[in-house]
KOLGU-4560 file (N, C-alpha, C; in nm, 3 decimals, padded with zeros to 5 digits):
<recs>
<n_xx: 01.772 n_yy: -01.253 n_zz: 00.733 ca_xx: 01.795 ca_yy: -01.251 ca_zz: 00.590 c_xx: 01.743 c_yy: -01.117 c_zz: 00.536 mol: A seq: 1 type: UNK>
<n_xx: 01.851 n_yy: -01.044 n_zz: 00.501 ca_xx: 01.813 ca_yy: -00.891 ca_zz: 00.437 c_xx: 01.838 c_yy: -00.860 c_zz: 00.258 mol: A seq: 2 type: UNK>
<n_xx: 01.726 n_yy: -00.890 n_zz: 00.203 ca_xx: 01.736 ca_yy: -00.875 ca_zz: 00.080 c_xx: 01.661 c_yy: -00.761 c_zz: 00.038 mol: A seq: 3 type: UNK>
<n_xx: 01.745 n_yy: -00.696 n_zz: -00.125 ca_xx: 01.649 ca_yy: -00.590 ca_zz: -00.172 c_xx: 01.624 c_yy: -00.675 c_zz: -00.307 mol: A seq: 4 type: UNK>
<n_xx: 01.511 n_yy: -00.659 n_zz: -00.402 ca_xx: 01.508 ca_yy: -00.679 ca_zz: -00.504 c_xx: 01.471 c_yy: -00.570 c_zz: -00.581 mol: A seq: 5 type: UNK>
<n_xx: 01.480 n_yy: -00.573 n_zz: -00.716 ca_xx: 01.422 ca_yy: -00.471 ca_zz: -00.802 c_xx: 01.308 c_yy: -00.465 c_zz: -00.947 mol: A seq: 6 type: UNK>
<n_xx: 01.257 n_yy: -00.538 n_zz: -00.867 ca_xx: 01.102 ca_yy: -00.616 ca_zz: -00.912 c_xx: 01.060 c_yy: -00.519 c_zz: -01.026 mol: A seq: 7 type: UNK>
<n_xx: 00.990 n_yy: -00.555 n_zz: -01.145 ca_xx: 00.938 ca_yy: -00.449 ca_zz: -01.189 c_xx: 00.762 c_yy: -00.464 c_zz: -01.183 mol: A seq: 8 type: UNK>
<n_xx: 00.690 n_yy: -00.512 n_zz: -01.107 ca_xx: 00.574 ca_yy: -00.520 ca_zz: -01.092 c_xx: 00.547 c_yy: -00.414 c_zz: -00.944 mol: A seq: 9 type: UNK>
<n_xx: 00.457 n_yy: -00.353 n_zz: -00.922 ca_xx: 00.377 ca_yy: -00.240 ca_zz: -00.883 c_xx: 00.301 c_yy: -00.333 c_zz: -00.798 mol: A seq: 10 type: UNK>
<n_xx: 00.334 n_yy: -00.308 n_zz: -00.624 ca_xx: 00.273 ca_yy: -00.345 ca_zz: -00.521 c_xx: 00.095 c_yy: -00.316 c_zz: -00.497 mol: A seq: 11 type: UNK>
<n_xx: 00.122 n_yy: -00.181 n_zz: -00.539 ca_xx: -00.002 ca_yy: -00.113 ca_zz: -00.520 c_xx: -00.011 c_yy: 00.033 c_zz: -00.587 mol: A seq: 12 type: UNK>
<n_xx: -00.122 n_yy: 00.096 n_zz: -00.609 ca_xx: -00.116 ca_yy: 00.193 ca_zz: -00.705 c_xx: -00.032 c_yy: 00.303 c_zz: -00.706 mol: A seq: 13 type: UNK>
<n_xx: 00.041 n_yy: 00.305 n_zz: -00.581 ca_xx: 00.101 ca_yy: 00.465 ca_zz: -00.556 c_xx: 00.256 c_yy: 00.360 c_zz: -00.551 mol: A seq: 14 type: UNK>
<n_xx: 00.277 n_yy: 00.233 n_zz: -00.541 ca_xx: 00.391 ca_yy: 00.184 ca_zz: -00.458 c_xx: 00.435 c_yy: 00.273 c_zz: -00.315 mol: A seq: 15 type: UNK>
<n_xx: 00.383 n_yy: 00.342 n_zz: -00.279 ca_xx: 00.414 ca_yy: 00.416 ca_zz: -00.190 c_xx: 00.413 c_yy: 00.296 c_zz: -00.059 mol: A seq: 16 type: UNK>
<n_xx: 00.530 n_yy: 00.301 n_zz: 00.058 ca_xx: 00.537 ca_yy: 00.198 ca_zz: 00.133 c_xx: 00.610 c_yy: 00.066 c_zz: 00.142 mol: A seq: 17 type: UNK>
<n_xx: 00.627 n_yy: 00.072 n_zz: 00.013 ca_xx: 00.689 ca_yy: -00.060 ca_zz: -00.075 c_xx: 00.788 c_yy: -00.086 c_zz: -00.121 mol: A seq: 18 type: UNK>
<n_xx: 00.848 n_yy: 00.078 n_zz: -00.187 ca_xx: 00.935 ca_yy: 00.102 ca_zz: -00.234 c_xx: 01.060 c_yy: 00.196 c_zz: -00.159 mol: A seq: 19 type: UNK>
<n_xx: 01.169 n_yy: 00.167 n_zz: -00.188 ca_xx: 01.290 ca_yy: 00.250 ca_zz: -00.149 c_xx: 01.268 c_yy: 00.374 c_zz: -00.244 mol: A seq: 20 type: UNK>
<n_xx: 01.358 n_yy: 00.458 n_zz: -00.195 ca_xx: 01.375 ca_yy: 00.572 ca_zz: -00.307 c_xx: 01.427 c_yy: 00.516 c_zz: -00.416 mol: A seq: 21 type: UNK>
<n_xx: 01.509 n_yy: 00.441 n_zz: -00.441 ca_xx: 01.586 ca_yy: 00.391 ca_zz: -00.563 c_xx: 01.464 c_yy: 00.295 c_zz: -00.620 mol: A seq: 22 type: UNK>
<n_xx: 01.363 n_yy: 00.279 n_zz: -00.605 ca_xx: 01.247 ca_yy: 00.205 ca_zz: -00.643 c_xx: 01.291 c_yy: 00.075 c_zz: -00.616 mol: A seq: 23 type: UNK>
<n_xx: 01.355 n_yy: 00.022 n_zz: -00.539 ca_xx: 01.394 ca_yy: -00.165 ca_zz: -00.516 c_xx: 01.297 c_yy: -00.172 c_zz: -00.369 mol: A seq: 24 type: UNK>
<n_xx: 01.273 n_yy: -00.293 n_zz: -00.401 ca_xx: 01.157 ca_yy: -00.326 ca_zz: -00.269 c_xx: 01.318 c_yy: -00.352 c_zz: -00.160 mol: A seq: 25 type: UNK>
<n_xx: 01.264 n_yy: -00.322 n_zz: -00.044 ca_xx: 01.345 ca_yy: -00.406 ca_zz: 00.051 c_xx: 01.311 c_yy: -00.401 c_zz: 00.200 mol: A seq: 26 type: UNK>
<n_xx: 01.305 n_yy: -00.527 n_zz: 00.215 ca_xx: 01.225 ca_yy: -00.634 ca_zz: 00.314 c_xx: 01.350 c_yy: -00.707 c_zz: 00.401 mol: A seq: 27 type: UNK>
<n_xx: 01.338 n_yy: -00.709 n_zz: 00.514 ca_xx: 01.393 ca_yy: -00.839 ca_zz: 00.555 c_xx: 01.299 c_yy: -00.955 c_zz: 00.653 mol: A seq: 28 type: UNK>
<n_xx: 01.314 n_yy: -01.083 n_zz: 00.612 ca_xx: 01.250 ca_yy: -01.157 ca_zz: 00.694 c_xx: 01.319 c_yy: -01.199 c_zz: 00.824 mol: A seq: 29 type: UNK>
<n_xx: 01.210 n_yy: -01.160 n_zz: 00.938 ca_xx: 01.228 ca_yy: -01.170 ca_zz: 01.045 c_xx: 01.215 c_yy: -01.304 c_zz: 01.102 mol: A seq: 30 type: UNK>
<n_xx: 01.104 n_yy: -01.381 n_zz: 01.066 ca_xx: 01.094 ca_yy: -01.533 ca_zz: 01.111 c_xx: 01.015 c_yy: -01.592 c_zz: 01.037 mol: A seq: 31 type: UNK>
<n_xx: 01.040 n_yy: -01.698 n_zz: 01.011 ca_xx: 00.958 ca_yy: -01.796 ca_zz: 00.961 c_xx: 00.843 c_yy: -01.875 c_zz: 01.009 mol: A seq: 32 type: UNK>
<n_xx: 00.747 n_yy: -01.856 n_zz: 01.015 ca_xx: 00.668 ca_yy: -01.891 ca_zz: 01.111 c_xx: 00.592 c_yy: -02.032 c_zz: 01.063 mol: A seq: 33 type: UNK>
<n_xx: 00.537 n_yy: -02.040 n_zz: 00.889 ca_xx: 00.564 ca_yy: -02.193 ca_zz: 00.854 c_xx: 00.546 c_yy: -02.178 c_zz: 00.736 mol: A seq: 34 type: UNK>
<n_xx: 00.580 n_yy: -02.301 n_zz: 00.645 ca_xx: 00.607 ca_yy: -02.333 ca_zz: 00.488 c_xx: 00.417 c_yy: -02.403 c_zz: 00.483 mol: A seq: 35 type: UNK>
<n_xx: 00.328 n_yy: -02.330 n_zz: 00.383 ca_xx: 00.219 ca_yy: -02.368 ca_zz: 00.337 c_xx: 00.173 c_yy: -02.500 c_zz: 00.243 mol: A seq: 36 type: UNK>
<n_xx: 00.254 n_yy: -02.454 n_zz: 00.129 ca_xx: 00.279 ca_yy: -02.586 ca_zz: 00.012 c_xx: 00.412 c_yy: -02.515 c_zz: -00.047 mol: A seq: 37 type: UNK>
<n_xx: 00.452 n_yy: -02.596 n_zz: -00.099 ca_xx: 00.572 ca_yy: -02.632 ca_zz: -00.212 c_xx: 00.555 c_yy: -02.682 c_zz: -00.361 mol: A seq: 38 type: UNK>
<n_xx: 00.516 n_yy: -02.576 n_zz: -00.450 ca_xx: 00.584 ca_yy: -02.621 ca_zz: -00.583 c_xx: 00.667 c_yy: -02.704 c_zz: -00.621 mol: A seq: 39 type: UNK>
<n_xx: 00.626 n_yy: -02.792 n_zz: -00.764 ca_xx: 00.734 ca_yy: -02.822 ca_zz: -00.844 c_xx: 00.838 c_yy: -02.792 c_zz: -00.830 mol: A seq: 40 type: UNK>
<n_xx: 00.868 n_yy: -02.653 n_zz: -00.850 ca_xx: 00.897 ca_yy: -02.503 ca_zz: -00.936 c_xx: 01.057 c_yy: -02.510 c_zz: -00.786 mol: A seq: 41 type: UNK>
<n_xx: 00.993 n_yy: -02.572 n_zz: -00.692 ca_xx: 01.059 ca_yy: -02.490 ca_zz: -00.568 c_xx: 01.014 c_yy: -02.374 c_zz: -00.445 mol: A seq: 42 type: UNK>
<n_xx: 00.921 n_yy: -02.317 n_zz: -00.535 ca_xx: 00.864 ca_yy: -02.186 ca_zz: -00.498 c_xx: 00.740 c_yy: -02.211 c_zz: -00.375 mol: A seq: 43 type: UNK>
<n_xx: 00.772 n_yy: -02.152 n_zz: -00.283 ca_xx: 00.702 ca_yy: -02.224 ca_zz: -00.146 c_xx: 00.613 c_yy: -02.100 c_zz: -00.121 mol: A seq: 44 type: UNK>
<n_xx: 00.478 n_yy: -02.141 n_zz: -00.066 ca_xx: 00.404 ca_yy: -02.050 ca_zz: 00.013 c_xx: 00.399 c_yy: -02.017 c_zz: 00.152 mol: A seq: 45 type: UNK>
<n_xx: 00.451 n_yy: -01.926 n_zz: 00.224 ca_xx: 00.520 ca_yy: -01.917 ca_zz: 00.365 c_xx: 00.407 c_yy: -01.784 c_zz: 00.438 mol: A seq: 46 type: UNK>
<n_xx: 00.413 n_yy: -01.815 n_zz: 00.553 ca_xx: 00.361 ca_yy: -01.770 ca_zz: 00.662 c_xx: 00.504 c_yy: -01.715 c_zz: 00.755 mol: A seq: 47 type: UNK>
<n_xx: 00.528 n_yy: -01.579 n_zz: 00.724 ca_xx: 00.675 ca_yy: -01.495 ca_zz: 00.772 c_xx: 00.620 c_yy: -01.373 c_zz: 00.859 mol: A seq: 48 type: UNK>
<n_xx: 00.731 n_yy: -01.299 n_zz: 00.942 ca_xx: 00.695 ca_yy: -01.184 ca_zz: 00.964 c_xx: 00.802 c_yy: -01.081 c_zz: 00.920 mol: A seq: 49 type: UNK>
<n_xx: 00.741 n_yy: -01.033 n_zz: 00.842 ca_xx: 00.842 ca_yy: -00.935 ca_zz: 00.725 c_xx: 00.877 c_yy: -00.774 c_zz: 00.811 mol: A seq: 50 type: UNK>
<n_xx: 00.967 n_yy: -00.722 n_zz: 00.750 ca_xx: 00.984 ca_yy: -00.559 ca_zz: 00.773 c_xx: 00.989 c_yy: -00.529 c_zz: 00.618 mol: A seq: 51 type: UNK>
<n_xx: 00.903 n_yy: -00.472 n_zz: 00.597 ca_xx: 00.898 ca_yy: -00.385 ca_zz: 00.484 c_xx: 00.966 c_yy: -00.222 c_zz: 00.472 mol: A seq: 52 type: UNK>
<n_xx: 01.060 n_yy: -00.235 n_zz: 00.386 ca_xx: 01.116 ca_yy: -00.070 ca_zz: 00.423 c_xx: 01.170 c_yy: -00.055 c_zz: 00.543 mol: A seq: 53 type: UNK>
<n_xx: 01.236 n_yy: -00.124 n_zz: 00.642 ca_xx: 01.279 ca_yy: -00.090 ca_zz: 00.750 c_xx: 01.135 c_yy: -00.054 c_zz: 00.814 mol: A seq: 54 type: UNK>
<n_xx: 01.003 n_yy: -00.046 n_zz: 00.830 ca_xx: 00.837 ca_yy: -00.031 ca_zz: 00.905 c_xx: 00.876 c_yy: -00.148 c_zz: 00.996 mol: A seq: 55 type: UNK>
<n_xx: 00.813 n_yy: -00.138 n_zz: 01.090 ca_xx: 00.744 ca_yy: -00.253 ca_zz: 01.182 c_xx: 00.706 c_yy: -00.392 c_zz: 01.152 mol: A seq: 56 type: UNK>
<n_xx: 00.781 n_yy: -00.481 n_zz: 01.169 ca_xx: 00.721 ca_yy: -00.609 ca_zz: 01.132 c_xx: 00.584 c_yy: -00.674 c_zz: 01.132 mol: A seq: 57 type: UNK>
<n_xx: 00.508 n_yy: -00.722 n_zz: 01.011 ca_xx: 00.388 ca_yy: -00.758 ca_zz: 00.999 c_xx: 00.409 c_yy: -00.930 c_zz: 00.954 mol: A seq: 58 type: UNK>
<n_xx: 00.351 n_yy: -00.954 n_zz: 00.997 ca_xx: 00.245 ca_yy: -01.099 ca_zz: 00.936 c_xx: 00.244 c_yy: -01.080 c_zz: 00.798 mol: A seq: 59 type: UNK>
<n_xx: 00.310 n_yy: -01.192 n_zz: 00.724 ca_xx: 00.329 ca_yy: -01.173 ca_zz: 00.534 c_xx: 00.319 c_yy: -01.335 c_zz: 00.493 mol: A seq: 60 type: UNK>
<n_xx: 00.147 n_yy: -01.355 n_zz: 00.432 ca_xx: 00.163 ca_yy: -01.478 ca_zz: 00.311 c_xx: 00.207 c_yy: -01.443 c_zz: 00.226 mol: A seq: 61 type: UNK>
<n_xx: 00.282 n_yy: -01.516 n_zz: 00.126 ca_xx: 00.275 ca_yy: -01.487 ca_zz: -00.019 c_xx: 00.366 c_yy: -01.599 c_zz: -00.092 mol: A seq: 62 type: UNK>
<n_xx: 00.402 n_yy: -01.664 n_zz: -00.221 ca_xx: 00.514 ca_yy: -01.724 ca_zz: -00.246 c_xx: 00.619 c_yy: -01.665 c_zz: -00.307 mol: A seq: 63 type: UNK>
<n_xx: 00.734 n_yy: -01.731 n_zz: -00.223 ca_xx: 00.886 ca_yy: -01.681 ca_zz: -00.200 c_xx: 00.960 c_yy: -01.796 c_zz: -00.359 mol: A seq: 64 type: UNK>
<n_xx: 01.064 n_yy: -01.750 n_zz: -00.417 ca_xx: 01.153 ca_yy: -01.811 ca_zz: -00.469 c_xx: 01.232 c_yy: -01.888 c_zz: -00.378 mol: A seq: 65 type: UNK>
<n_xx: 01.314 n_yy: -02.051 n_zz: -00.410 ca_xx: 01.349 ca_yy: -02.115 ca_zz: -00.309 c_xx: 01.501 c_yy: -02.015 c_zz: -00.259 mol: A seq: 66 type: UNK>
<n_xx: 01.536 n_yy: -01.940 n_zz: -00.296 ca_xx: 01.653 ca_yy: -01.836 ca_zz: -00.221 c_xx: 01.617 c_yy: -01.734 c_zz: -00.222 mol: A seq: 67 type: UNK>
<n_xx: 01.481 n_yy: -01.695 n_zz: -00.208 ca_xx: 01.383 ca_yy: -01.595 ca_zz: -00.137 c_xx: 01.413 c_yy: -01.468 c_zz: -00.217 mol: A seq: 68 type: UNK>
<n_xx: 01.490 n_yy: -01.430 n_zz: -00.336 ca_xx: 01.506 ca_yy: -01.309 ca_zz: -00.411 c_xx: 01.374 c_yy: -01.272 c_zz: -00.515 mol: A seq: 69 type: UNK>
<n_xx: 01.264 n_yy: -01.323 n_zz: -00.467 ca_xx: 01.194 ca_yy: -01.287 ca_zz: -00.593 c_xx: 01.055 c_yy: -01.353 c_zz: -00.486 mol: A seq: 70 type: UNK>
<n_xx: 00.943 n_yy: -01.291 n_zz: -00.515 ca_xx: 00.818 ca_yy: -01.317 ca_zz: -00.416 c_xx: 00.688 c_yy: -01.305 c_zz: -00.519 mol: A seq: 71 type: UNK>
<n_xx: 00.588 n_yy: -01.320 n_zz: -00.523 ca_xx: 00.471 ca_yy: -01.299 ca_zz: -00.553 c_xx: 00.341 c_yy: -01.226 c_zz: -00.491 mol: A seq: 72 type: UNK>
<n_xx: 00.295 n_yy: -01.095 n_zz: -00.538 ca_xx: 00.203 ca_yy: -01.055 ca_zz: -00.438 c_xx: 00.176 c_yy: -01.109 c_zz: -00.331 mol: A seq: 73 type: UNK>
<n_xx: 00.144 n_yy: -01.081 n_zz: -00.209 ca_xx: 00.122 ca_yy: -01.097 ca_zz: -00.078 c_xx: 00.010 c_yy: -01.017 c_zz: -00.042 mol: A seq: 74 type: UNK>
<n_xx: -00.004 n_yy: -01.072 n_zz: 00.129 ca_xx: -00.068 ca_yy: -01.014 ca_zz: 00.185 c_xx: -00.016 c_yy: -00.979 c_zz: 00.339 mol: A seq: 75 type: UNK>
<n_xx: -00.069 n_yy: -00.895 n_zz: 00.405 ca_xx: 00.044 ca_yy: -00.883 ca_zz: 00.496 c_xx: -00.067 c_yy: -00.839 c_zz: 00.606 mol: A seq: 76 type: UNK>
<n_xx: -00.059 n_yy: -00.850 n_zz: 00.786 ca_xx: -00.188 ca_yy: -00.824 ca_zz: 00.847 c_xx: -00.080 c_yy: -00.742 c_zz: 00.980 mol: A seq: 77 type: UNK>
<n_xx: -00.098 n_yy: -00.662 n_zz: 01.057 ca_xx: -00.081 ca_yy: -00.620 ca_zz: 01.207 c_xx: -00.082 c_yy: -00.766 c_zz: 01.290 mol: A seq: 78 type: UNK>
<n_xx: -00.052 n_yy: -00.751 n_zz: 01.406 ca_xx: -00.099 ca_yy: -00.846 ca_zz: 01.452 c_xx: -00.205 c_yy: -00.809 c_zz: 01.551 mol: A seq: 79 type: UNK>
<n_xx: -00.312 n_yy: -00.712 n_zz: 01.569 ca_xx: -00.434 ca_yy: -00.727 ca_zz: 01.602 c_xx: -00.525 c_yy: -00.805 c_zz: 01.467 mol: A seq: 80 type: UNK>
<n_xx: -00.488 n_yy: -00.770 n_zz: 01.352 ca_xx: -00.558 ca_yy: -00.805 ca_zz: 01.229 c_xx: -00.528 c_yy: -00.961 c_zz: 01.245 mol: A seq: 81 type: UNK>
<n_xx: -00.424 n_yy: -01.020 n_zz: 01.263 ca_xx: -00.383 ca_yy: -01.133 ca_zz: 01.257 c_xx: -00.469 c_yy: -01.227 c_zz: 01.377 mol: A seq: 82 type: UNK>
<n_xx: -00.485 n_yy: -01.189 n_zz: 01.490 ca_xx: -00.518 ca_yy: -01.221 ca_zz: 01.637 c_xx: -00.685 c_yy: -01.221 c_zz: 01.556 mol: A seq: 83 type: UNK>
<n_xx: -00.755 n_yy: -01.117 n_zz: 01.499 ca_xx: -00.905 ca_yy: -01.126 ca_zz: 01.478 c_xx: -00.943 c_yy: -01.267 c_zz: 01.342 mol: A seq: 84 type: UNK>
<n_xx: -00.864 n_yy: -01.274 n_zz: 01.287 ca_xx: -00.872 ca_yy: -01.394 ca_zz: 01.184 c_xx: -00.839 c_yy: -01.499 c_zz: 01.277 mol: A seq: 85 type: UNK>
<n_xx: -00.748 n_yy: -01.539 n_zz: 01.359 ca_xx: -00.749 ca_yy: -01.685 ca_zz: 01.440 c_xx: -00.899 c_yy: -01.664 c_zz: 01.542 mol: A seq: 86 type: UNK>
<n_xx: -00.903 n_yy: -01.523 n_zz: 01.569 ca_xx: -01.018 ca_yy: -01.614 ca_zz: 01.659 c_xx: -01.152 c_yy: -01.650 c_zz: 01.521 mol: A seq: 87 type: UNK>
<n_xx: -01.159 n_yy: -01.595 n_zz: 01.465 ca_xx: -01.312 ca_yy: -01.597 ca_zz: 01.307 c_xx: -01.278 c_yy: -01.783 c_zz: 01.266 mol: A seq: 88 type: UNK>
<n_xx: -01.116 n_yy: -01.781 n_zz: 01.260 ca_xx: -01.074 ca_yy: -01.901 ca_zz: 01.273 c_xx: -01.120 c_yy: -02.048 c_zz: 01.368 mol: A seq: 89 type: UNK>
<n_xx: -01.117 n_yy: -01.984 n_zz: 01.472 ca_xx: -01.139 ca_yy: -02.092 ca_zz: 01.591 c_xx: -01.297 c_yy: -02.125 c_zz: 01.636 mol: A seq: 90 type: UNK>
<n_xx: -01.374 n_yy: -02.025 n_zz: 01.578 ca_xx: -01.551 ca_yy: -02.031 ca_zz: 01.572 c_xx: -01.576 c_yy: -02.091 c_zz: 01.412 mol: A seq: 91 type: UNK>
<n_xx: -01.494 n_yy: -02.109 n_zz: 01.346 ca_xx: -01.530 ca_yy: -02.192 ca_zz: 01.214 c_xx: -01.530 c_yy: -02.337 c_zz: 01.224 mol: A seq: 92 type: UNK>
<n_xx: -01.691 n_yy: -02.383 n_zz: 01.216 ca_xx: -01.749 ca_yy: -02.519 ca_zz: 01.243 c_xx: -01.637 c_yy: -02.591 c_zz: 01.154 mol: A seq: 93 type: UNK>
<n_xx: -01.610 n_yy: -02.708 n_zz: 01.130 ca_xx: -01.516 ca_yy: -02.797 ca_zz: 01.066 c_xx: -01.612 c_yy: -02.878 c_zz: 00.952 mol: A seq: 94 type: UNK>
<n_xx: -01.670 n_yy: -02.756 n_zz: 00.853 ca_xx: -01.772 ca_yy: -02.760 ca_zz: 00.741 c_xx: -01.694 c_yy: -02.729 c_zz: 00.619 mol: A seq: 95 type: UNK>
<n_xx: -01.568 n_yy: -02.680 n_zz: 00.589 ca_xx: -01.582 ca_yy: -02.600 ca_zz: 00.494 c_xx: -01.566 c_yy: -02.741 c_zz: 00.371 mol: A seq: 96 type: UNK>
<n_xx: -01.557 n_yy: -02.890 n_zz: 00.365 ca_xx: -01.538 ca_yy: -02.950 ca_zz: 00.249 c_xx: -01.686 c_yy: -02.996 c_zz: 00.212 mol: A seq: 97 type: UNK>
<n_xx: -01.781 n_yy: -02.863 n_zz: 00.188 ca_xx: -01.930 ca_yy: -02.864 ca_zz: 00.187 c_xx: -02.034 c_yy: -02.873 c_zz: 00.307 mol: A seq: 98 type: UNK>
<n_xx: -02.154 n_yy: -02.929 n_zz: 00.315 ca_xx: -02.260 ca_yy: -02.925 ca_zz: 00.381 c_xx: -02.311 c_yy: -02.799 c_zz: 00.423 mol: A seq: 99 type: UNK>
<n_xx: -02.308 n_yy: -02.770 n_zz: 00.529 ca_xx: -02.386 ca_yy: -02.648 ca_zz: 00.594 c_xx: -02.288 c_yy: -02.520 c_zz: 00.570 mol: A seq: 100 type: UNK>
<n_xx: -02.366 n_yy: -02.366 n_zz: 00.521 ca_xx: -02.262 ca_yy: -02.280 ca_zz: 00.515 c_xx: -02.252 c_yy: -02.219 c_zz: 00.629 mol: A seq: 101 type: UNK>
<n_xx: -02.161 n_yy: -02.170 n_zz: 00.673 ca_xx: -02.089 ca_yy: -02.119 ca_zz: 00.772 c_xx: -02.168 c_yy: -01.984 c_zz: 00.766 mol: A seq: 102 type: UNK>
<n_xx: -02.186 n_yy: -01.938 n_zz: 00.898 ca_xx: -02.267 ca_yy: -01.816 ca_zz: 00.950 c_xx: -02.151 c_yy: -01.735 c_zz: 00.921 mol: A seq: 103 type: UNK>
<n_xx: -02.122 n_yy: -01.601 n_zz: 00.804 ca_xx: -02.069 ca_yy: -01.489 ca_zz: 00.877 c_xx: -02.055 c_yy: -01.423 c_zz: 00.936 mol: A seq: 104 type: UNK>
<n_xx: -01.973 n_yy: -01.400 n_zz: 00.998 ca_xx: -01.974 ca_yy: -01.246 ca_zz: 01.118 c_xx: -01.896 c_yy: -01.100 c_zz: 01.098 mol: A seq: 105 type: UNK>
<n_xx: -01.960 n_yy: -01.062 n_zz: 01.150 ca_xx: -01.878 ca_yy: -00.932 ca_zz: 01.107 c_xx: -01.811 c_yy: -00.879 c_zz: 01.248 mol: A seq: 106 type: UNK>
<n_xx: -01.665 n_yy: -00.797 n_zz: 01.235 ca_xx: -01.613 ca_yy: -00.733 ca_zz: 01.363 c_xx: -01.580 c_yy: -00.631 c_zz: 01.296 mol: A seq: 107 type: UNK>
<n_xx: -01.596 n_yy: -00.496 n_zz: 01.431 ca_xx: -01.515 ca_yy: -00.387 ca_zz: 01.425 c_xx: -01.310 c_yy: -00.405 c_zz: 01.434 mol: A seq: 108 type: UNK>
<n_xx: -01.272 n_yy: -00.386 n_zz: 01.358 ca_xx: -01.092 ca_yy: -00.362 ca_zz: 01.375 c_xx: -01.052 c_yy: -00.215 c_zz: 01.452 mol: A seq: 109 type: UNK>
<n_xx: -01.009 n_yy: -00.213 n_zz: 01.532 ca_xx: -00.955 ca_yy: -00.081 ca_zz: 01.555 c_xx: -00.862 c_yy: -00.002 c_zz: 01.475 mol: A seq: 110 type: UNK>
<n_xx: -00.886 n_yy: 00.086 n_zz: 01.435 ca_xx: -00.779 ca_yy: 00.116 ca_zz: 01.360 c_xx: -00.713 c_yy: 00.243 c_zz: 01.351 mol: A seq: 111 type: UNK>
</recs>
């Protein structure tokens, strides 16, 4: 699914990355990897791996319109970035609906 839109909200301060020359974002989603929650509205929160600008496909939360022309800030990870959150993931005691707080850790990312 290859869509452009022509959003008028500002990705980030330069849009640089984000934007086409004609200033329209355009993305295509590569896979769906899973649906988070679902709005009323329609408007779903998805776990995708996007191409931004024709770049390299990344790892992209964010919520999609239900015919995907219209999105809401995101976030988007590599997949070493992605690989270091499942494991921070998989050492997280099964605490977080209170009691004991969870030890942070910190890692180096390569980058």
């Amino acid at each position: 699914m290859k869509k452009e839109d022509s959003c008028s909200y500002e990705v980030n301060e330069s849009g640089a990355g984000y934007r086409s020359g004609d200033g329209n974002f355009v993305y295509e989603i590569k896979r769906t990897l899973g649906i988070l929650r679902k709005s009323n509205s329609g408007w779903t929160r998805e776990l995708n791996v996007v191409a931004w600008n024709n770049n390299a496909p990344k790892y992209d939360i964010r919520d999609w319109s239900p015919d995907h022309s219209k999105m809401t800030r995101g976030i988007t990870f590599t997949k070493n970035e992605a690989e270091q959150i499942c494991k921070w993931l998989s050492l997280e005691p099964d605490n977080t609906e209170g009691g004991e707080e969870s030890k942070q850790t910190e890692a180096i990312l390569p980058f």
